[in-house]
C-alpha positions in Angstrom: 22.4 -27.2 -4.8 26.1 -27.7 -5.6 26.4 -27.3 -8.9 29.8 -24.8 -10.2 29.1 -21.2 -10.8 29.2 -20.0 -14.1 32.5 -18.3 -14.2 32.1 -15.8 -16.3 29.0 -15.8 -17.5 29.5 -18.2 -20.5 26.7 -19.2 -22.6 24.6 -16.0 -21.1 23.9 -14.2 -24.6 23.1 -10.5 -23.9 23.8 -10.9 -20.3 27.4 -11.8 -20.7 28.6 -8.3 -21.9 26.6 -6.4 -19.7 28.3 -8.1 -16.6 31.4 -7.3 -17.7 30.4 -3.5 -18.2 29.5 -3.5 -14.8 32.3 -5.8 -12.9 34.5 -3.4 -15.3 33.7 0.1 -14.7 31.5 0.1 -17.9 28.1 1.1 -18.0 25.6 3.1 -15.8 27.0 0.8 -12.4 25.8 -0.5 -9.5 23.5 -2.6 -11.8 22.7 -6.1 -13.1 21.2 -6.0 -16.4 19.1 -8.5 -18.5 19.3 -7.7 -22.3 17.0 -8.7 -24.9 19.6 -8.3 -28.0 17.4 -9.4 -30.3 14.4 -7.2 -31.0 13.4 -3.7 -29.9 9.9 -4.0 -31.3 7.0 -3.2 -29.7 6.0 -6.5 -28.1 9.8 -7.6 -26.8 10.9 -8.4 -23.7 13.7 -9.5 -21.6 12.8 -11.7 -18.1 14.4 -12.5 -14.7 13.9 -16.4 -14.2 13.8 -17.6 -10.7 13.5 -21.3 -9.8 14.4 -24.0 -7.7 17.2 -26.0 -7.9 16.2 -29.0 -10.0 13.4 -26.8 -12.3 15.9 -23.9 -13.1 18.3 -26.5 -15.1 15.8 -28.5 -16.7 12.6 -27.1 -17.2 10.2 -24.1 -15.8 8.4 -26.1 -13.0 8.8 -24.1 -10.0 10.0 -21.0 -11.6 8.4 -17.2 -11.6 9.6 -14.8 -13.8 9.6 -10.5 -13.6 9.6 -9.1 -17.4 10.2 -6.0 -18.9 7.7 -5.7 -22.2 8.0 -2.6 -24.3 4.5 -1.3 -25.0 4.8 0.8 -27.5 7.3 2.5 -30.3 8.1 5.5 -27.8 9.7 2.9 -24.6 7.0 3.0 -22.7 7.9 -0.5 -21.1 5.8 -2.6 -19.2 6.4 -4.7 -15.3 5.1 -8.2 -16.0 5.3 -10.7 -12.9 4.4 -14.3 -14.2 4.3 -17.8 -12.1 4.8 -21.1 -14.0 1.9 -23.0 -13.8 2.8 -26.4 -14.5 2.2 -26.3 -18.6 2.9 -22.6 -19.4 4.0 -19.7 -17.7 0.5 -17.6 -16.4 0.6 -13.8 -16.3 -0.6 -12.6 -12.7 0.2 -8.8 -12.7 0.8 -5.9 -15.0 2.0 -2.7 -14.3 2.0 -0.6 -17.8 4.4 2.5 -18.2 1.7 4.8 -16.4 1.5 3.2 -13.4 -1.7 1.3 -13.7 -2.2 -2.2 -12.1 -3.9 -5.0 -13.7 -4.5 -8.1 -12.2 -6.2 -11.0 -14.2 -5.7 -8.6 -17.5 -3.0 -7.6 -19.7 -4.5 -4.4 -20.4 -5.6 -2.3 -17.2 -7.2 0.8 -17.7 -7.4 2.1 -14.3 -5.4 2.3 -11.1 -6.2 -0.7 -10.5 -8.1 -3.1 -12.3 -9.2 -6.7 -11.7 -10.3 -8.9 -14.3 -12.1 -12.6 -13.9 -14.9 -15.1 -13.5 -17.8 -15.1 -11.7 -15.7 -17.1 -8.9 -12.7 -15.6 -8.1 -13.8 -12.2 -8.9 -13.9 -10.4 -5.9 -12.0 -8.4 -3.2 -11.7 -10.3 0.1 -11.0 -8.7 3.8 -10.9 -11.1 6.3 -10.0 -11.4 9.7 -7.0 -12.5 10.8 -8.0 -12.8 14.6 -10.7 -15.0 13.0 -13.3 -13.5 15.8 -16.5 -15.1 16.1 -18.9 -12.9 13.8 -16.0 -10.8 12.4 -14.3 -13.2 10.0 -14.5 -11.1 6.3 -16.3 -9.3 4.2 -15.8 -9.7 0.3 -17.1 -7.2 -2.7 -17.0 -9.0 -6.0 -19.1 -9.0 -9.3 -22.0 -11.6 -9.2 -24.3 -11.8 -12.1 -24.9 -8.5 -13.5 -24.5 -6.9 -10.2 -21.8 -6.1 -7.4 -22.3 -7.6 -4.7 -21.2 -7.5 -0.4 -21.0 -10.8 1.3 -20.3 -11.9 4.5 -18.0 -15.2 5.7 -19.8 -17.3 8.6 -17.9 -18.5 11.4 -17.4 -21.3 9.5 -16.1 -19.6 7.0 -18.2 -20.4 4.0 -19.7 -17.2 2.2 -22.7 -16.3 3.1 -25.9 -15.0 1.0 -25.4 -11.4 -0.9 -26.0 -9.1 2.1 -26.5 -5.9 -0.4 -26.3 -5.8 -4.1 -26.1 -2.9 -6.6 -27.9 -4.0 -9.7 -25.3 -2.8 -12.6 -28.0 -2.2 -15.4 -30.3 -0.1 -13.3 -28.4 0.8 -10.2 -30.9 -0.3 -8.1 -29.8 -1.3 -4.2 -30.8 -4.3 -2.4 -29.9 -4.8 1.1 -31.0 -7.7 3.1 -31.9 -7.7 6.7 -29.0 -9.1 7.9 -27.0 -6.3 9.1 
């Protein structure tokens, strides 16, 4: 766009400050700071807005955000990445103070650990040479039971090619392979 720069930050409460500690020799240097001066409760947070043009002066559309969200009384602070979804901003990832990942949850408890429906719920490999007979393979929870599928060569899912039944562990594999 061409809109003026800022100058010196004016109208930027809590990042206004912290500029000038670093532009001035203040500060731990070298860094750009966004400070939530507000609260240091557990449950506060400070975000990096980006956007396009028109959306970052007038509303969220087209904006994603990266959060800091302190956890808990101690500092622990959490990595929050968030996309604007056209009504509200939508959290996508999570990674809490010790390092776990959580997609689709605010809370993981693992690793990683994905959360959602019975439709998106699923870990997809596919192809990328698209070859005939090799185009992906996806693992995802279906009904009470994870389950291994296969993508035609049209690329439509295929029936479960082997299930683990989650209640009783049974295996299933079809004759497909």
């Amino acid at each position: 766009g061409s809109r003026p720069p800022l100058g010196d930050c004016d109208g930027l409460a809590g990042v206004h400050d912290n500029l000038n500690q670093v532009t001035h020799g203040g500060g731990r240097g070298g860094e750009v700071s966004v400070i939530n001066l507000a609260s240091a409760e557990v449950g506060s947070e400070a975000a990096l807005n980006f956007g396009l043009e028109n959306s970052t002066y007038a509303a969220d559309a087209g904006n994603c955000q990266i959060k800091g969200y302190l956890e808990a009384t101690n500092g622990a602070t959490a990595t929050v990445f968030s996309g604007y979804t056209g009504g509200a901003y939508q959290e996508n990832v999570r990674i809490v103070s010790n390092g776990d990942v959580g997609i689709g949850t605010d809370a993981p408890n693992n690793i990683l650990h994905l959360a959602g429906t019975t439709a998106n719920h699923r870990l997809v490999f596919t192809n990328t040479a698209n070859d005939e007979g090799e185009r992906g393979m996806s693992i995802g929870f279906d009904n009470g039971r994870m389950a291994f599928q296969k993508a035609s060569d049209a690329g439509v899912w295929e029936a479960n090619y082997m299930t683990i039944e989650q209640d009783t562990g049974a295996v299933h594999v079809a004759n497909a392979f």
